[in-house]
Every structure is written in structure tokens, then in C-alpha cells.
C-alpha positions as a printed Julia matrix, in Angstrom:
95×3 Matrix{Float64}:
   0.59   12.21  -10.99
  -3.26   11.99  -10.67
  -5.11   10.19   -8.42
  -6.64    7.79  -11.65
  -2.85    7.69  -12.96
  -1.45    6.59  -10.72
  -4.32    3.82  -10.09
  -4.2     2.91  -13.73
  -0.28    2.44  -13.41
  -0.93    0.4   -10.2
  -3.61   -1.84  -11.86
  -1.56   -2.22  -15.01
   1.6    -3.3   -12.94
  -0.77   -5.56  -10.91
  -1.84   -7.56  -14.35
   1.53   -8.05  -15.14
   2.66   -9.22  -11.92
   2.37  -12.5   -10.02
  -1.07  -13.37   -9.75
  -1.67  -13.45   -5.59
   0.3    -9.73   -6.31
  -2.87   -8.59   -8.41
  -5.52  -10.03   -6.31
  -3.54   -8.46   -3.11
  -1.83  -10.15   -0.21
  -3.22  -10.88    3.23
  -0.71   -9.19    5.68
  -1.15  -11.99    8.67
   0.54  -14.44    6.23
   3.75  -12.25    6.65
   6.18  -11.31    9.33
   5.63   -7.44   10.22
   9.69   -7.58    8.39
   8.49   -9.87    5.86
   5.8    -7.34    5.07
   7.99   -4.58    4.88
  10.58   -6.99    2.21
   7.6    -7.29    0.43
   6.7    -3.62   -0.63
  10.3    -2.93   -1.01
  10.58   -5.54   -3.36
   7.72   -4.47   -5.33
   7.39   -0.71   -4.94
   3.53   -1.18   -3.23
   1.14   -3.99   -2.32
  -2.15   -4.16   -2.45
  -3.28   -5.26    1.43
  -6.58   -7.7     0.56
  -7.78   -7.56    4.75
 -11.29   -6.48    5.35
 -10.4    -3.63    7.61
  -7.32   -1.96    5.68
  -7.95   -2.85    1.54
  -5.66   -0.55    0.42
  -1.74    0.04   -1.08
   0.66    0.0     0.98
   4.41    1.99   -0.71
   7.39    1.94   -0.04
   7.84    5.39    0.26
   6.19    8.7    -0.4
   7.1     8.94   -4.28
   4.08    7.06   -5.02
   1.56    9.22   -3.87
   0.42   11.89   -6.22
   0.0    15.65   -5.9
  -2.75   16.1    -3.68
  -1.86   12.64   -1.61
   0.88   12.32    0.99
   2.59    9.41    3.17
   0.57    8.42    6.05
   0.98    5.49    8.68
  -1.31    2.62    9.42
  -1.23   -0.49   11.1
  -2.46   -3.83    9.63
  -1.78   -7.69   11.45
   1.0    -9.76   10.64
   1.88  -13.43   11.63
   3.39  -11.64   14.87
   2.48   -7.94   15.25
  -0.74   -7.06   15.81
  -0.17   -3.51   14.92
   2.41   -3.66   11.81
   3.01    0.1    10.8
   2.76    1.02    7.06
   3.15    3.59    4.55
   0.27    4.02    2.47
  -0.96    6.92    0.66
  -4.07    9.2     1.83
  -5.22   12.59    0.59
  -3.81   16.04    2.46
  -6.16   17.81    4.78
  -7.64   20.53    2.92
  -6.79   24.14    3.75
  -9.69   26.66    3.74
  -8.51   30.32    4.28
């Protein structure tokens, strides 16, 4: 699935969700397991916190062709360093 896709099926799934779903969630309002409920639940979140802005998934199958799973680490109400799955492009390979 493309890149704009898979966006357009995010932001159409976003508009028909709960509305603090579509504007995104701030992670520090959840527990680092609370967090990880959440994007279960709903298949990916949109993190709304300065430094990440981003989806986070709930696994791999929601990254398209030329994306795959990567780690990150965003605040929650008692981890400083949650670890989540979001999506980021692969490293190019130049032969």
C-alpha cells in the first residue's frame, strides 16, 4: 500500500472515529500499558506531542511497501521512555 494510501485510509478512519482519536492523543495522559491497549484497540494512534507527531501501529502490517516497523520512545504518565512501533521508510540501498 502507498505511502498516500495508506495516509488517506488513516485520515478517513480518523474522521470516523472518536473525536480526541482524530485530533491525536497525548501519550503522558496514558500508562506506557495503557498506551500500548490503546493502539491495539485501534490498529494505530496518532501521537499529538511536539517531539514525536506521528502514528504509532500495532504492528508492522500497517506500514506500506517501502516503510518498515521501527521503535521509538515517547512519555507516558510513568515511563519516560515508552517504546513504540511506528512506521519509517527503509534505508535505501545504492549498489
Amino acid at each position: 500500500m502507498s505511502f498516500m494510501k495508506r495516509f488517506a485510509l488513516m485520515v478517513s478512519l480518523a474522521l470516523f472515529s472518536p473525536s480526541a482519536f482524530a485530533a491525536g492523543v497525548d501519550s503522558r495522559a496514558y500508562t506506557c500499558d495503557g498506551l500500548h491497549a490503546l493502539v491495539v484497540a485501534n490498529r494505530f494512534v496518532f501521537i499529538n506531542y511536539p517531539s514525536f507527531m506521528d502514528f504509532v501501529v500495532a504492528n508492522g502490517s500497517y506500514c506500506s511497501a517501502g516503510e518498515m516497523l521501527g521503535r521509538r520512545s515517547v512519555p507516558t504518565s510513568d515511563n519516560a521512555e515508552c517504546l513504540v512501533n511506528y512506521c519509517r521508510k527503509r534505508p535505501s540501498t545504492i549498489n
